[in-house]
C-alpha positions as CSV (number, residue, x, y, z in Angstrom):
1,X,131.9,112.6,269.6
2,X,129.9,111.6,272.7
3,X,127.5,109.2,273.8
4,X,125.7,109.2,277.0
5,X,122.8,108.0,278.6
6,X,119.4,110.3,277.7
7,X,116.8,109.9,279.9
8,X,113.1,108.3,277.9
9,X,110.4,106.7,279.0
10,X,110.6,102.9,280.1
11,X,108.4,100.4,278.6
12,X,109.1,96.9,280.5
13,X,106.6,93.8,280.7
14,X,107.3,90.6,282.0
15,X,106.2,87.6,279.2
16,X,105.5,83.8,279.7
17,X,106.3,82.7,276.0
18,X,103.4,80.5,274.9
19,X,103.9,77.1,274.1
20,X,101.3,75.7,271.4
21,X,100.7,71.6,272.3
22,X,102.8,70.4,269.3
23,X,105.8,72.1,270.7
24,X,105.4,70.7,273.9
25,X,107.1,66.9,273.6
26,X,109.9,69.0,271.8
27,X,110.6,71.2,274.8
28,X,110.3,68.3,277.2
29,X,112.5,66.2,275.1
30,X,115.1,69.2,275.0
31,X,114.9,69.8,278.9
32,X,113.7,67.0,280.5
33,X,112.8,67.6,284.1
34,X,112.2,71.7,283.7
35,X,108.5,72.5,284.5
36,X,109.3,76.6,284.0
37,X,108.0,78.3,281.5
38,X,110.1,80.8,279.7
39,X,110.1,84.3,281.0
40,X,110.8,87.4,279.3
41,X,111.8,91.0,280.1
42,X,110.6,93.3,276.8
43,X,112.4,96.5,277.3
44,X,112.1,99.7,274.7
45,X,114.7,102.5,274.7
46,X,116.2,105.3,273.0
47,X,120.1,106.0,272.4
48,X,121.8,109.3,271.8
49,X,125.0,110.1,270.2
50,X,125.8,113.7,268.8
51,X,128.9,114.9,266.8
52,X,130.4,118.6,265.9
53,X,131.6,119.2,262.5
54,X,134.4,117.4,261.6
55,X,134.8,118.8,257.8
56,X,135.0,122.7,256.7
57,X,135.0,123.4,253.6
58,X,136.0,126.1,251.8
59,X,137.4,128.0,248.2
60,X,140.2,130.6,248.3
61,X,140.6,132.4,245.1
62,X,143.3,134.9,243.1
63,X,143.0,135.9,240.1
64,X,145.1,138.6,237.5
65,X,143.8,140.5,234.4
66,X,146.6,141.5,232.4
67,X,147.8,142.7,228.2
68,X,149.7,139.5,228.1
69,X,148.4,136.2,229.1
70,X,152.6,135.1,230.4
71,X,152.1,138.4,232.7
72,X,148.8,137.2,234.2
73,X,150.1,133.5,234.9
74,X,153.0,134.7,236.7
75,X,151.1,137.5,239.2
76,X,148.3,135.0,239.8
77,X,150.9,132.1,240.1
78,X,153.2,133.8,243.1
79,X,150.1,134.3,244.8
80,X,149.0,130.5,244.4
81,X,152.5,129.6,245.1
82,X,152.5,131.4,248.8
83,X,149.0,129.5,249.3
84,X,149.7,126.0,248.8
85,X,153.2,126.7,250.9
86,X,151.3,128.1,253.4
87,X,148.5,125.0,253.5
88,X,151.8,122.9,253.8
89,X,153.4,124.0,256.3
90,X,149.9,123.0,257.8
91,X,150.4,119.7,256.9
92,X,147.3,120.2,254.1
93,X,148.4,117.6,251.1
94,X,147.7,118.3,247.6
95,X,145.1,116.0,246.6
96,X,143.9,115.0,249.9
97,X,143.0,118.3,251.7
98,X,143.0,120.2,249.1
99,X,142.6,120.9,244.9
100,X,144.1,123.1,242.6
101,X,142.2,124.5,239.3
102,X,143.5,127.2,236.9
103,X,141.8,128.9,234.4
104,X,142.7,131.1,231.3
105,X,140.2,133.5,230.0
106,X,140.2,136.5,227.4
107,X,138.2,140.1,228.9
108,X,137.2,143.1,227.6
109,X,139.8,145.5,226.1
110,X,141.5,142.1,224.9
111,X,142.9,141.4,227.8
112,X,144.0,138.1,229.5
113,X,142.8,136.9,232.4
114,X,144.4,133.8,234.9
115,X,142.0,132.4,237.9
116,X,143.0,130.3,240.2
117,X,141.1,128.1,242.6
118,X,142.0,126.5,245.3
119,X,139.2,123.8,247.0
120,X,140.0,123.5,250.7
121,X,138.8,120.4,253.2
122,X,140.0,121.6,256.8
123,X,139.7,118.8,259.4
124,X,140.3,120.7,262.5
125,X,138.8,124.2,263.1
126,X,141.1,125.6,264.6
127,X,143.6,125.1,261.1
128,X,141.0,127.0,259.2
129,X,141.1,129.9,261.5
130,X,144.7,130.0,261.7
131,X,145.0,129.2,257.6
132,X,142.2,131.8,256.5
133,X,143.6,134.7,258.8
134,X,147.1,134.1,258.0
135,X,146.7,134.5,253.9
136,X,144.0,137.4,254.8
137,X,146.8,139.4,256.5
138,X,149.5,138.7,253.9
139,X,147.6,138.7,250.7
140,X,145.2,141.3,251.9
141,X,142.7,141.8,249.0
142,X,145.0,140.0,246.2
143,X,142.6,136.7,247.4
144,X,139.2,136.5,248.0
145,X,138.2,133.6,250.8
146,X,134.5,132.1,250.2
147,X,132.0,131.3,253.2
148,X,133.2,128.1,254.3
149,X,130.4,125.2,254.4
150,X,131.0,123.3,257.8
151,X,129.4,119.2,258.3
152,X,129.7,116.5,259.7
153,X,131.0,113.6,257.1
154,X,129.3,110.2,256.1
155,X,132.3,108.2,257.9
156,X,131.0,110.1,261.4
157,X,127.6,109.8,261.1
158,X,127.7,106.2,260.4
159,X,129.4,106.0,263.7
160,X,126.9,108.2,265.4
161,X,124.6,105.5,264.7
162,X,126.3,102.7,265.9
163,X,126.7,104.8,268.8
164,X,123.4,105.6,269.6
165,X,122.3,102.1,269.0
166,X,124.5,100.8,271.3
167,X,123.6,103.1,273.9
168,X,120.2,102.4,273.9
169,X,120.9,98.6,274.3
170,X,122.9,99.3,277.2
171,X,120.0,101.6,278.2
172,X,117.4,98.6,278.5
173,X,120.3,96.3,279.8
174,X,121.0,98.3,282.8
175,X,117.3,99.0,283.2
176,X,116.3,95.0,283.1
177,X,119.3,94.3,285.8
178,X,117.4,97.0,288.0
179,X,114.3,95.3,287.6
180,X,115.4,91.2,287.5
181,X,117.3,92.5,291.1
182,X,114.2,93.8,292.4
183,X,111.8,90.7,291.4
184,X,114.2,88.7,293.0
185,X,115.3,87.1,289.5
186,X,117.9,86.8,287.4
187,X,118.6,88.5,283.9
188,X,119.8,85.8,281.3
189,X,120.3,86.5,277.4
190,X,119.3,89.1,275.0
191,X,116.8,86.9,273.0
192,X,115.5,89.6,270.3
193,X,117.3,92.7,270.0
194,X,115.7,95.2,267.3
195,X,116.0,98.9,266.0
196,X,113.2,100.2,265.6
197,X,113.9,103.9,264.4
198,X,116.4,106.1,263.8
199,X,116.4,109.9,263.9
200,X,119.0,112.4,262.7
201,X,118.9,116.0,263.3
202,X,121.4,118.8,262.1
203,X,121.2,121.8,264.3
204,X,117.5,121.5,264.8
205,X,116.4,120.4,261.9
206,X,116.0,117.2,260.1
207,X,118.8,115.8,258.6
208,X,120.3,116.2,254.9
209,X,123.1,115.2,253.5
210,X,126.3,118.1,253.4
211,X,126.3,119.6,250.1
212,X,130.2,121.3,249.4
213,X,128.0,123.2,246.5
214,X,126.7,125.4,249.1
215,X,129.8,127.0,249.4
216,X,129.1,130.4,248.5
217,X,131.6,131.2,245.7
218,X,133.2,134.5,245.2
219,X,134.7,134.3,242.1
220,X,130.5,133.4,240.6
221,X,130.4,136.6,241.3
222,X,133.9,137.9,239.7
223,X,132.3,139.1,236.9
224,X,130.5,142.1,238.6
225,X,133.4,143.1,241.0
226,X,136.3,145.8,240.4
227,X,139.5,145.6,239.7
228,X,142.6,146.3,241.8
229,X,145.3,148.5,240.5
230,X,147.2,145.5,239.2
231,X,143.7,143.8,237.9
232,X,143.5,141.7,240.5
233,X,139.5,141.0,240.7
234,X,137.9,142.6,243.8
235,X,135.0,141.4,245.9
236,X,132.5,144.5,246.9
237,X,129.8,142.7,247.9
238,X,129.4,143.2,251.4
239,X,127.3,140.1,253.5
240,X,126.3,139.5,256.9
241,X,128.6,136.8,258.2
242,X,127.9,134.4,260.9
243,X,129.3,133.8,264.0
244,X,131.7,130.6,263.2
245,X,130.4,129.1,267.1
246,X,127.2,129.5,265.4
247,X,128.3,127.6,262.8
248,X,129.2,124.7,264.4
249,X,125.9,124.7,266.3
250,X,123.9,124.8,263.1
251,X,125.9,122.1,261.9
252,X,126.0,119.9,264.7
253,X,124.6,116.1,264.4
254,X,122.6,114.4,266.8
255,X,121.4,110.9,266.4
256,X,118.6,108.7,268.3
257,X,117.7,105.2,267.9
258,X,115.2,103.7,269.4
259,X,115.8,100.2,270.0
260,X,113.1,97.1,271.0
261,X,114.8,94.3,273.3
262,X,113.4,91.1,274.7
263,X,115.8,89.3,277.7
264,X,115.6,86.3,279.0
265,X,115.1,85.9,282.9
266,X,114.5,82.8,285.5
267,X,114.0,82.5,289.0
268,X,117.0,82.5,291.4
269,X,117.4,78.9,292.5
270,X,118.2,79.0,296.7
271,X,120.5,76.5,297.9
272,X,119.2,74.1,300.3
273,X,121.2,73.3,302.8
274,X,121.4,69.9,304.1
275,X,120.7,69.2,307.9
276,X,122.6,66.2,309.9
């Protein structure tokens, strides 16, 4: 996650605040002896934060259709053995990176059939590459691998806009020093600091919240594949797969906020210096 300094248009305007006659005594009670009015520099501004995906999900899937319903647990169970070894030795955690559900099913022919599913959350792209290619090369078409859904989670976008919020206040703070240096005055307090708007894209297009449902599923569609020599279900269906860089882009988060900030600023007092 980054946050820098976009460049937006500058809305500045130096105030007098007004000061109705009843609240007059009160100010000259409170500071006796100041004849300035208060002076304000109203500054509106926009901050930028963007993040890339920092989730990938994904579902990887074996499955055996055998006579006996013992034979079909222990073919689809070696398999689901080597996987959760493998997401292991990756440091994946049951429970927390991942979940494990089985399933027991009669087919035609009365036959038994054991599926197995195993709900993936990769943190780090690079893990799911090296995850996904390693069980594709050793399990070759005894799993099936869906189309993993990539996002950015609510923990990160939450701080994407505190981020960008904060950016854009240090936006108009910079931008008042600038301008209380060149009127020769000097930048006191933020007195009203307020967001006005925020705006979140994904890719570019409006945000929505991740949905993990949009994983698209192979084994929905186990019904209508073959089967393997060992009835392992196989996936035919052939679809156009998307660059995973392209991915990320798509899935990238950007966040502005625009923010509304009033600061105080008084003239700079010049020492007098005293003459002998």
């Amino acid at each position: 996650m980054t946050a820098y300094h976009s460049p937006a248009q500058l809305f500045a305007q130096v105030q007098q605040q007004n000061t109705s006659p009843s609240q007059t005594s009160d100010v000259q009670n409170r500071s006796s002896g100041n004849q300035h009015q208060q002076r304000l520099l109203v500054f509106r501004e926009t901050g930028y934060a963007f993040s890339t995906p920092d989730r990938i999900k994904c579902v990887l899937l074996c499955s055996s259709t055998k006579k006996k319903a013992e034979e079909a647990k222990l073919s689809t169970d070696r398999r689901l053995d080597y996987i959760k070894q493998t997401l292991r030795n990756n440091s994946l955690k049951e429970g927390q990176h991942y979940h494990v559900h089985s399933l027991l099913s009669t087919v035609e022919d009365n036959q038994y059939r054991m599926m197995s599913e195993v709900s993936v959350t990769f943190f780090k792209t690079d893990v799911y590459e090296r995850v996904v290619s390693l069980l594709v090369e050793k399990l070759a078409a005894n799993i099936q691998v869906s189309e993993a859904v990539f996002y950015v989670s609510p923990e990160k976008r939450s701080d994407l806009r505190r981020q960008a919020c904060l950016d854009a206040v240090r936006n108009c703070r910079t931008k008042a020093l600038s301008v209380a240096q060149y009127m020769n005055q000097t930048l006191g307090s933020a007195l009203t600091v307020r967001e006005e708007n925020t705006t979140e894209m994904v890719g570019n297009s409006p945000t929505q919240e991740p949905n993990a449902a949009q994983s698209k599923l192979i084994y929905q569609q186990s019904h209508h594949n073959h089967l393997s020599n060992d009835g392992v279900g196989m996936d035919t269906t052939k679809t156009n797969m998307v660059p995973i860089h392209q991915r990320i882009a798509d899935a990238t988060v950007s966040v502005y906020v625009n923010v509304y900030v009033e600061f105080e600023v008084t003239e700079r007092t010049r020492k007098v210096t005293s003459t002998k």
